[in-house]
TIKOLRO-157699 format. One record per residue (C-alpha): z, x, y; residue number from 0; residue in three letters. Coordinates in nm, 3 decimals, m for minus. Layout:
BEGIN
{{Z,X,Y},NUM,"Ala"}
...
//
This chain:
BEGIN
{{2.902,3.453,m1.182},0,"Unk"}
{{2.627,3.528,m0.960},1,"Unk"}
{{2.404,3.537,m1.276},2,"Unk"}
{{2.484,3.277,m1.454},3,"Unk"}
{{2.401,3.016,m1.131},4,"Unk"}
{{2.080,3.217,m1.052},5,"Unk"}
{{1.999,3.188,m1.445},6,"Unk"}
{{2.078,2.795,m1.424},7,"Unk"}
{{1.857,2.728,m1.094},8,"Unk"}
{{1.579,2.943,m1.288},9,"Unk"}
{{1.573,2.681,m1.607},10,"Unk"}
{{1.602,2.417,m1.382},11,"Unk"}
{{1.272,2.492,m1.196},12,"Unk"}
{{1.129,2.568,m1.529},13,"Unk"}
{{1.180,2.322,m1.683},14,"Unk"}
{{1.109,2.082,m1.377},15,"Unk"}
{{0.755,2.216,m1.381},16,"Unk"}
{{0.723,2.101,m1.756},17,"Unk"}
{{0.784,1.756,m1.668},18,"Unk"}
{{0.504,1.717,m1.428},19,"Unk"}
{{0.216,1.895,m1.576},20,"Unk"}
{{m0.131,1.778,m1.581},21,"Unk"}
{{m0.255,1.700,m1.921},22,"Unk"}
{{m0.634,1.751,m1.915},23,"Unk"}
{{m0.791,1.508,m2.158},24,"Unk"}
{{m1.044,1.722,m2.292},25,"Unk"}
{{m0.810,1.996,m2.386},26,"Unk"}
{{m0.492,1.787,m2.534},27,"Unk"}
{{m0.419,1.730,m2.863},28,"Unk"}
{{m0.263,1.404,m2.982},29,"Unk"}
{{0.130,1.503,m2.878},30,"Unk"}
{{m0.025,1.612,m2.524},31,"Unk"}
{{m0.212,1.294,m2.495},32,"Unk"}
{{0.152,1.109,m2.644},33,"Unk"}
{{0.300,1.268,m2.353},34,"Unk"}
{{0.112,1.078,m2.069},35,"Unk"}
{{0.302,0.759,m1.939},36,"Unk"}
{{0.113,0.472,m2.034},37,"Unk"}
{{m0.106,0.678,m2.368},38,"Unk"}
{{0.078,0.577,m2.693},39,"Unk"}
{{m0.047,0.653,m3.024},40,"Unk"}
{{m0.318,0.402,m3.062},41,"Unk"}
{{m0.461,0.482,m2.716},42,"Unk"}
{{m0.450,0.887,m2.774},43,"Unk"}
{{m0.597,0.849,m3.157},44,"Unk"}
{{m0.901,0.624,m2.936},45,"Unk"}
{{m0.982,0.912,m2.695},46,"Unk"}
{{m0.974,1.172,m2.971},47,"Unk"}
{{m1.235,0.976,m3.212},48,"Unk"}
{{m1.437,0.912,m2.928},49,"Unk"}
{{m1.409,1.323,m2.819},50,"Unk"}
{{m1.468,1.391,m3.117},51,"Unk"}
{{m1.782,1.177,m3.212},52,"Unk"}
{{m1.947,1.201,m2.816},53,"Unk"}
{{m1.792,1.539,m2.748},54,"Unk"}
{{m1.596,1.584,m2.391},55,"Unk"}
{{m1.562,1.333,m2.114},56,"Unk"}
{{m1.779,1.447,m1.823},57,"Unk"}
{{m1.576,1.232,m1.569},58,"Unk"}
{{m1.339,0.913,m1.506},59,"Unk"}
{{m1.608,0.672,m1.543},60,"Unk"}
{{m1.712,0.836,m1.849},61,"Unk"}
{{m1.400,0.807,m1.977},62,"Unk"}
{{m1.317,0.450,m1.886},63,"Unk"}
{{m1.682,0.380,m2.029},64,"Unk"}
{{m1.619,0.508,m2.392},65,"Unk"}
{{m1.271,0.435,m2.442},66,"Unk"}
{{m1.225,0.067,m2.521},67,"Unk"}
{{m0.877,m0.025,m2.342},68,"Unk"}
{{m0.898,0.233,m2.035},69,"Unk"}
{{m1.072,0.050,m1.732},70,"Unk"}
{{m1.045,0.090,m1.346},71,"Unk"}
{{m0.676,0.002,m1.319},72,"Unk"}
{{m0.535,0.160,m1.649},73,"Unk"}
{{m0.741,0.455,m1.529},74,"Unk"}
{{m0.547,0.485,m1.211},75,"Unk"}
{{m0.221,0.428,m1.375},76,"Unk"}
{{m0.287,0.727,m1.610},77,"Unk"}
{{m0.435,0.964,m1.316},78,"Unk"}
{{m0.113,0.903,m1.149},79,"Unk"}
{{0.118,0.962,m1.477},80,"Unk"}
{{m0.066,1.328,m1.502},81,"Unk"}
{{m0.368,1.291,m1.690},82,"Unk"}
{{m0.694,1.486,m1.580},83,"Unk"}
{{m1.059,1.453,m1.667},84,"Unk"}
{{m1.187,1.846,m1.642},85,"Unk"}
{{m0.892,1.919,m1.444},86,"Unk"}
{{m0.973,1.632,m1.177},87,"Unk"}
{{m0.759,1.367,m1.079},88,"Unk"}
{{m0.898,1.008,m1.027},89,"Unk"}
{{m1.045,1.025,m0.699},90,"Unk"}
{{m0.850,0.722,m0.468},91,"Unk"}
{{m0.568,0.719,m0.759},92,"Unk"}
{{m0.229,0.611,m0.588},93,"Unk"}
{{m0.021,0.980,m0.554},94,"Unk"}
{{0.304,0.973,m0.787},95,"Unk"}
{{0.568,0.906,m0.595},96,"Unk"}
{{0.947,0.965,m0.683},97,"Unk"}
{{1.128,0.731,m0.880},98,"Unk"}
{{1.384,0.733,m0.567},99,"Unk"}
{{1.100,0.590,m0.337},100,"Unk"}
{{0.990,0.327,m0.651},101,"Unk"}
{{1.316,0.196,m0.679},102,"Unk"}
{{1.359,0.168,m0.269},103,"Unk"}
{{1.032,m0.068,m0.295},104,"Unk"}
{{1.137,m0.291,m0.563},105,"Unk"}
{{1.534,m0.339,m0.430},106,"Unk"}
{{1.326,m0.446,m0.070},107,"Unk"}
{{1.064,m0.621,m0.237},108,"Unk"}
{{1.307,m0.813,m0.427},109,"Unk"}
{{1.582,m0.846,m0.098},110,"Unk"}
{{1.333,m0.993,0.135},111,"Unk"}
{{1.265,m1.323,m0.019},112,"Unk"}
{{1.573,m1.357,m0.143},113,"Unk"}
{{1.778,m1.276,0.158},114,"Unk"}
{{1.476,m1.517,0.356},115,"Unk"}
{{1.574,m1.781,0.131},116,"Unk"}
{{1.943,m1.783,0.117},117,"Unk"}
{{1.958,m1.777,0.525},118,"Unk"}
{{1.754,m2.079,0.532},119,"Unk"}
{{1.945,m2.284,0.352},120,"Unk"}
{{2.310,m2.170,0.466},121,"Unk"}
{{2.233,m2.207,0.816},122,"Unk"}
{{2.217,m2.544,0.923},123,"Unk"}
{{1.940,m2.629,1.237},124,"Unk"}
{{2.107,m2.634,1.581},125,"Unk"}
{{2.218,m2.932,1.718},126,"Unk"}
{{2.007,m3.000,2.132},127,"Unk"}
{{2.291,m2.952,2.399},128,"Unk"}
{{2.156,m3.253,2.588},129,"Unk"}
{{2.426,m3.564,2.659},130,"Unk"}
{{2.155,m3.816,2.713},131,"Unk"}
{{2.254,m4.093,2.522},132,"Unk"}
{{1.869,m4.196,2.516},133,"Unk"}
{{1.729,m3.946,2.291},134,"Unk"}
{{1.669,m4.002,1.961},135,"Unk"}
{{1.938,m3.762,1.705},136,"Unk"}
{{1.701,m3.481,1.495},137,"Unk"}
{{1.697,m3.592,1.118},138,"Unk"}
{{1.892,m3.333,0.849},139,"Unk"}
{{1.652,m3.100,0.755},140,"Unk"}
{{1.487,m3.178,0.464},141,"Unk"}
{{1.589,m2.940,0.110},142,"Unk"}
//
């Protein structure tokens, strides 16, 4: 029994470390590039023409200079997804961060407003205290 759970956690680290590796754009070939979040067929058949006609990328801005479609921000996208120019990350590309902490920022993202909103309008303004029969009444709010 012992085993056959220390063979399971094995394959599960295994193949955990296949779904984050670093696909150097230099070294890929099409499939590699395919792999990338954000490279689909068109995009990986661009890089390799352009590899193969100026030879390899010396560095992110070479990259994003060459390739027509990869600028700044697609850059940083694909840094983050795993993709590597010589084995360097973008320099000031956001980290990847777990899909548990990307779906905490878009159920607050989306709650805040939302929740902002609907307290506004069920909660009607507070009537003043006073019995002075001189003041003026506050007008409804408006909607």
């Amino acid at each position: 029994m012992f085993k056959k759970l220390l063979l399971g956690v094995i394959s599960l680290i295994a193949t955990m470390s296949f779904a984050f590796a670093q696909v150097d754009v230099n070294k890929a070939d099409q499939a590699g590039l395919d792999s990338v979040k954000g490279i689909g067929p068109a995009v990986s058949k661009k890089i390799l023409d352009e590899r193969k006609k100026g030879g390899d990328f010396k560095d992110w801005m070479d990259l994003e200079k060459r390739v027509k479609g990869i600028g700044e921000k697609n850059s940083s996208k694909l840094s983050a997804a795993g993709l590597t120019v010589n084995g360097q990350s973008k320099p000031n590309a956001p980290a990847k961060a777990p899909a548990a902490a990307k779906a905490d920022k878009k159920v607050k993202a989306g709650a805040e407003p939302k929740a902002a909103a609907t307290a506004d309008k069920s909660m009607p303004a507070a009537a003043p205290a006073s019995k002075d029969k001189k003041t003026k009444p506050e007008a409804a709010p408006a909607k």
